[in-house]
C-alpha atoms as an extended CHARMM CRD file, in Angstrom:
* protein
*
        80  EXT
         1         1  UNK       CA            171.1900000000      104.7400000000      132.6160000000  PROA      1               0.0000000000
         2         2  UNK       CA            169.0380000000      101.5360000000      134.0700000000  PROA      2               0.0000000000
         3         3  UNK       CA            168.6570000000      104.6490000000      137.1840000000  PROA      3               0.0000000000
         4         4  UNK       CA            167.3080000000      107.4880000000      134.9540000000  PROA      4               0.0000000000
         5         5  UNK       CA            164.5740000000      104.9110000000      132.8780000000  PROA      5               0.0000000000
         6         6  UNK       CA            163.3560000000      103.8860000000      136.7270000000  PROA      6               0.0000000000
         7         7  UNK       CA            163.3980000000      107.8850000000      137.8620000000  PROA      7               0.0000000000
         8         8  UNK       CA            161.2880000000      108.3480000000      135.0680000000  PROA      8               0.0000000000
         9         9  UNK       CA            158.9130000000      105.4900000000      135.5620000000  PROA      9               0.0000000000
        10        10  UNK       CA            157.8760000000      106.2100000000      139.3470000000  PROA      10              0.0000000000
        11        11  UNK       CA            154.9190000000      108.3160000000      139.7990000000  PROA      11              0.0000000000
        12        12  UNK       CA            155.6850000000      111.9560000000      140.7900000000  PROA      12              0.0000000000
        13        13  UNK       CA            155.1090000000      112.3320000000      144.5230000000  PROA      13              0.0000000000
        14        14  UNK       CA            152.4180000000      114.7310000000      145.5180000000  PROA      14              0.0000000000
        15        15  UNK       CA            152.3770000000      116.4880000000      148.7910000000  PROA      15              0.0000000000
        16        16  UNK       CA            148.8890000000      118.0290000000      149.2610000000  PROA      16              0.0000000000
        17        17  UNK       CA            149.8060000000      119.6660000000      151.9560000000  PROA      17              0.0000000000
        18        18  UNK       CA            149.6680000000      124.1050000000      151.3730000000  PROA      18              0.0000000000
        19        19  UNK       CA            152.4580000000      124.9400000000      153.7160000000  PROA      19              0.0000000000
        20        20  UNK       CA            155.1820000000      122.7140000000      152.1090000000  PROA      20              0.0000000000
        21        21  UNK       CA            155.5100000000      125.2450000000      149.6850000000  PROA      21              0.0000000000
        22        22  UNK       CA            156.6320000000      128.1820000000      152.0470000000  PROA      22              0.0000000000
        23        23  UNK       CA            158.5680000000      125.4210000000      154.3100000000  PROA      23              0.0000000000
        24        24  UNK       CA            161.3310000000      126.9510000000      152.4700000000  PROA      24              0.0000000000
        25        25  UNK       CA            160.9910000000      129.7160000000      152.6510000000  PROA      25              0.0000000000
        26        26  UNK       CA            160.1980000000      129.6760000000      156.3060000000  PROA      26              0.0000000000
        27        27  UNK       CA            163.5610000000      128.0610000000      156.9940000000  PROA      27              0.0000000000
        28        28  UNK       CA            165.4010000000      130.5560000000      154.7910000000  PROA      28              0.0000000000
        29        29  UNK       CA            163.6090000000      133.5790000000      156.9790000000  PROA      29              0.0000000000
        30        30  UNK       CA            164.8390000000      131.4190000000      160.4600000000  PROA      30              0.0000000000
        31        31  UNK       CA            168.5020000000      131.4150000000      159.0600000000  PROA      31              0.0000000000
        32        32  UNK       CA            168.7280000000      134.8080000000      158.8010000000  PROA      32              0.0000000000
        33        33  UNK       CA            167.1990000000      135.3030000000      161.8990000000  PROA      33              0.0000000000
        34        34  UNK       CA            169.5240000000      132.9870000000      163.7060000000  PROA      34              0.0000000000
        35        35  UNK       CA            172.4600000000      134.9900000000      161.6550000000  PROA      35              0.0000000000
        36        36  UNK       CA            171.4510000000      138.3560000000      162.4020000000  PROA      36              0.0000000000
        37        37  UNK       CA            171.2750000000      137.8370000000      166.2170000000  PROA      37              0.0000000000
        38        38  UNK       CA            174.2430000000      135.2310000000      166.7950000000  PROA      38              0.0000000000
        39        39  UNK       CA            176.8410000000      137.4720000000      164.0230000000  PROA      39              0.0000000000
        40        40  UNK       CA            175.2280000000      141.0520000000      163.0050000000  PROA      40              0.0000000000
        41        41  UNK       CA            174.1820000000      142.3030000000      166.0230000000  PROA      41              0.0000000000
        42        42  UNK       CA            176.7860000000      141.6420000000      168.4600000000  PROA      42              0.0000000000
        43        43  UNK       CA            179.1490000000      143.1390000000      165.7130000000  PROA      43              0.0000000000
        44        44  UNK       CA            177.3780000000      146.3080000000      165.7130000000  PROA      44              0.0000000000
        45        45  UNK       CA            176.8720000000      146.6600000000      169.4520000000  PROA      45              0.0000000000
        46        46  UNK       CA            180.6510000000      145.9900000000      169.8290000000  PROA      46              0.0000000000
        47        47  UNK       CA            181.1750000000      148.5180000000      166.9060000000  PROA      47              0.0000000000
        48        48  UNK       CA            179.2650000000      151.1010000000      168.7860000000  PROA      48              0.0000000000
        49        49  UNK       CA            180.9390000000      150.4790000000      172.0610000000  PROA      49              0.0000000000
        50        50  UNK       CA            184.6140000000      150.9620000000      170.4180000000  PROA      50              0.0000000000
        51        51  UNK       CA            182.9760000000      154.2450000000      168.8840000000  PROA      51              0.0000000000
        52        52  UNK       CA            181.6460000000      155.7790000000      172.0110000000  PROA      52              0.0000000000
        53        53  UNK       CA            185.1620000000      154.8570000000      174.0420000000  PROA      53              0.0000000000
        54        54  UNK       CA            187.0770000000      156.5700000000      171.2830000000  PROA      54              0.0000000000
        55        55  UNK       CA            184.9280000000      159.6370000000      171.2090000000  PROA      55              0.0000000000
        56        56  UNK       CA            185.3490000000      159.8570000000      175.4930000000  PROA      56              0.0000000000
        57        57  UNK       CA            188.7700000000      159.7730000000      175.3110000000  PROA      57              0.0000000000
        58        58  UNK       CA            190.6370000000      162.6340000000      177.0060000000  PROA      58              0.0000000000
        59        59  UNK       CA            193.7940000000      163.7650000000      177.2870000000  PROA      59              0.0000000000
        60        60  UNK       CA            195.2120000000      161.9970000000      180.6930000000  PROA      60              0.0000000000
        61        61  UNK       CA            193.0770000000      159.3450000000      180.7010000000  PROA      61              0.0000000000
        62        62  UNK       CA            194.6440000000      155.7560000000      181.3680000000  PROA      62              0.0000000000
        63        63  UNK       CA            194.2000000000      152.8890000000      178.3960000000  PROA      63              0.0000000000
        64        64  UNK       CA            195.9090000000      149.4900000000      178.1250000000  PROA      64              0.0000000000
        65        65  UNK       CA            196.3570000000      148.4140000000      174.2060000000  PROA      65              0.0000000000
        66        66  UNK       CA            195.5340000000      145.2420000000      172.6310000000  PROA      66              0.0000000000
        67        67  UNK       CA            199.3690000000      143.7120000000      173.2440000000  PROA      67              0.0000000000
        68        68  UNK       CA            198.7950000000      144.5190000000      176.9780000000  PROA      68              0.0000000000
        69        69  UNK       CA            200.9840000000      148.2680000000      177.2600000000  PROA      69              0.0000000000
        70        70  UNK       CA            199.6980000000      150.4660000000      179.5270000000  PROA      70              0.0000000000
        71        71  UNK       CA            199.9530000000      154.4040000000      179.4200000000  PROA      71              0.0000000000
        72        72  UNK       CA            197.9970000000      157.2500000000      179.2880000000  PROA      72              0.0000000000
        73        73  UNK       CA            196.5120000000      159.5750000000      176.7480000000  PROA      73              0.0000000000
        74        74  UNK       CA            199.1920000000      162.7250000000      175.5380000000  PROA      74              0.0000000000
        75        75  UNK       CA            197.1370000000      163.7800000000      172.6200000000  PROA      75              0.0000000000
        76        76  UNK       CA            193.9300000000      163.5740000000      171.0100000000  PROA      76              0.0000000000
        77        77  UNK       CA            193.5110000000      164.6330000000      167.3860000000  PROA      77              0.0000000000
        78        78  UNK       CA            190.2270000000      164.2170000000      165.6240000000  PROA      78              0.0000000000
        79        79  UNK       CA            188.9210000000      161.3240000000      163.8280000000  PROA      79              0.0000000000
        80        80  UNK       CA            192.2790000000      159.4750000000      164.0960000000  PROA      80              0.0000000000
């Protein structure tokens, strides 16, 4: 209570300063930055890369799957 009675008391600080306003926003803009080239981007070039393999693959050709078997291509149907 004593806390809120002394909050309201102090003089309200004033920062005359014009870009402390758009600090935040500049920091905002710099997070998404950061997150668009350290988690976006890298998802979508990896994306891409998966996507062009699949689309190469012919019948014969020799792949090793995630759990480490290796073989070779029999079939390939479509979009599957």
């Amino acid at each position: 209570m004593i806390y809120l009675i002394l909050l309201q008391a102090a003089p309200a600080a004033t920062n005359d300063n014009p870009l402390s306003q758009y600090s935040s926003f500049f920091l905002f803009a710099a997070m998404g930055l950061i997150a668009y080239f350290f988690m976006i981007r890298p998802q979508r070039k990896k994306a891409k890369e998966q996507t062009k393999f699949t689309e190469e693959l012919k019948k014969g050709a020799e792949v090793v799957t995630i759990g480490g078997a290796h073989g070779r291509v029999a079939e390939v149907e479509g979009d599957t």
